[in-house]
C-alpha positions in Angstrom: 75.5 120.4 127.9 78.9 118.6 127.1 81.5 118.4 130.4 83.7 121.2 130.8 87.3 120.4 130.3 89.8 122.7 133.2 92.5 121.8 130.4 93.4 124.1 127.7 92.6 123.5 124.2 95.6 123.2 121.9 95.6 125.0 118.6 97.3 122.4 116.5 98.5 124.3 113.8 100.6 126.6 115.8 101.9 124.2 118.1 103.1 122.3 115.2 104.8 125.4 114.0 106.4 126.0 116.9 107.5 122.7 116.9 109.1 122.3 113.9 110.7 125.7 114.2 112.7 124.3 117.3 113.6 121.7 115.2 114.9 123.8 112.4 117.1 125.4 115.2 118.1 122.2 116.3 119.4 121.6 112.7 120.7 124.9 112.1 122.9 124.1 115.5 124.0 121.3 114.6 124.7 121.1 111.0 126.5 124.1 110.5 129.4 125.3 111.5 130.3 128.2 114.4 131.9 130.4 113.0 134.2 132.5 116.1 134.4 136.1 116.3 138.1 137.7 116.5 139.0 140.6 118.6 139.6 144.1 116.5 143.3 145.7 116.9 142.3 149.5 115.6 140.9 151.2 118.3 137.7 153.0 117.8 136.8 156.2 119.1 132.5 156.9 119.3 131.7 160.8 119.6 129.9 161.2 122.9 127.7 163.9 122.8 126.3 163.9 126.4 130.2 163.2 128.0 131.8 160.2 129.2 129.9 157.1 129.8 132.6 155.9 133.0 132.1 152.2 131.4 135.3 150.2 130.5 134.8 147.3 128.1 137.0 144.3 127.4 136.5 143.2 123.9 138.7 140.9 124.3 136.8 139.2 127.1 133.5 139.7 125.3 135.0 137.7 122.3 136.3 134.9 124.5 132.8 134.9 126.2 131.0 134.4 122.8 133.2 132.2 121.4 133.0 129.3 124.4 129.0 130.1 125.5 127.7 130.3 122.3 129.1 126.3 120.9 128.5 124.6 124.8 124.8 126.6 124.1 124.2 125.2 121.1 125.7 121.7 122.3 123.1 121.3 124.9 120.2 122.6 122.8 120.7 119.5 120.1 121.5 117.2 123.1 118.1 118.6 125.1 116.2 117.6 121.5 118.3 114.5 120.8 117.2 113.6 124.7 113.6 114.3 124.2 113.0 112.1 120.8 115.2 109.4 122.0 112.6 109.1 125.0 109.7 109.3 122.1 107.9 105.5 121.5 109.8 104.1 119.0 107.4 104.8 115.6 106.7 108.7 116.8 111.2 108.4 117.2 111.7 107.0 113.9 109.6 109.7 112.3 110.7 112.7 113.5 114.7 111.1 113.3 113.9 110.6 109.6 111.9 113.7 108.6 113.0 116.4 111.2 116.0 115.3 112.7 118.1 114.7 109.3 120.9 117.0 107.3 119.0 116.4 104.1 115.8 117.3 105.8 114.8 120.0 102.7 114.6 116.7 100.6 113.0 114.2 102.4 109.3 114.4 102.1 106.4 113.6 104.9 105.2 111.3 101.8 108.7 110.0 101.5 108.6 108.9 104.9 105.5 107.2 105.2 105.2 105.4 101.8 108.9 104.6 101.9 110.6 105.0 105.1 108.3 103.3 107.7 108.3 99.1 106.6 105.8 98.3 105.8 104.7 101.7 104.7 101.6 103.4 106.5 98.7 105.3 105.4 98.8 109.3 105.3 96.4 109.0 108.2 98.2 107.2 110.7 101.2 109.1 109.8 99.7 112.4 110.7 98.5 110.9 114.5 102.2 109.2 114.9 103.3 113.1 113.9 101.2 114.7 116.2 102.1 112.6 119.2 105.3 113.4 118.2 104.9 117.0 118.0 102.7 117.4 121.4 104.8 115.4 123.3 108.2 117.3 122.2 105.5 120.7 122.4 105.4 119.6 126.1 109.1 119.3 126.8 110.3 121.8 125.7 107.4 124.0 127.0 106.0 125.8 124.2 102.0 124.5 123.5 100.2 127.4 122.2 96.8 127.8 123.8 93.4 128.1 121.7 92.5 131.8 123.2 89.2 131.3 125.3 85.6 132.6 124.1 86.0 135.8 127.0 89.2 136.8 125.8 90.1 139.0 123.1 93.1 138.3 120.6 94.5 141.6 120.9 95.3 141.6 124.4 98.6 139.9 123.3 
């Protein structure tokens, strides 16, 4: 019998996944502009079928709100990701900076990168383990490794 790990096991697929959705929001957030939201002059009157609600709003305040949390959110999401690679060893940093971190990521290719990029170039190989360090290590940060489920548990519970 093989020792029995207390640590769960990763599934790597959807851990890269989640990954690299976090950094397609990073470069939605930071390569596209914000566009704010204006306050509406016509008032607008709801039908209330079961009476008055006794709740004031202040668009005005709620437009305000949006238009200074959402940029200073999106500000320290991209400085929270910039933060995390920058700490990454230096080959796992240069990888995701030119692959995932870049405005003309939808053109730059994994084979691009390795073949080209890194001098001198690596094999597909040893590009996938830099990448996966990569990933876990940024999976870890920013807290969202997803779990193999266990033999007991069922996959519908979720």
């Amino acid at each position: 019998m093989g020792q029995q790990s207390f640590l769960p096991e990763i599934d790597r697929k959807l851990t890269q996944a989640a990954v690299e959705a976090a950094l397609e929001k990073y470069r939605i957030y930071k390569h596209i502009t914000f566009e704010e939201r204006e306050a509406s002059t016509i008032a607008s009157y709801t039908e209330r079928f079961h009476g008055p609600t006794n709740q004031t709003s202040d668009q005005t305040a709620n437009v305000a709100i949006h238009n200074v949390d959402t940029p200073a959110m999106m500000i320290a999401y991209c400085s929270r990701i910039e933060r995390m690679v920058r700490r990454l060893p230096k080959k796992e940093r240069f990888l995701m900076e030119e692959r995932y971190l870049t405005d003309e990521h939808d053109y730059i290719t994994d084979q691009r990168v390795y073949q080209i990029e890194f001098d001198p170039p690596i094999t597909w190989p040893t590009y996938k383990k830099i990448r996966w360090k990569a990933f876990y290590k940024l999976a870890l940060d920013l807290n969202i490794i997803v779990e193999k489920p266990t033999e007991g548990e069922d996959q519908n519970e979720h």
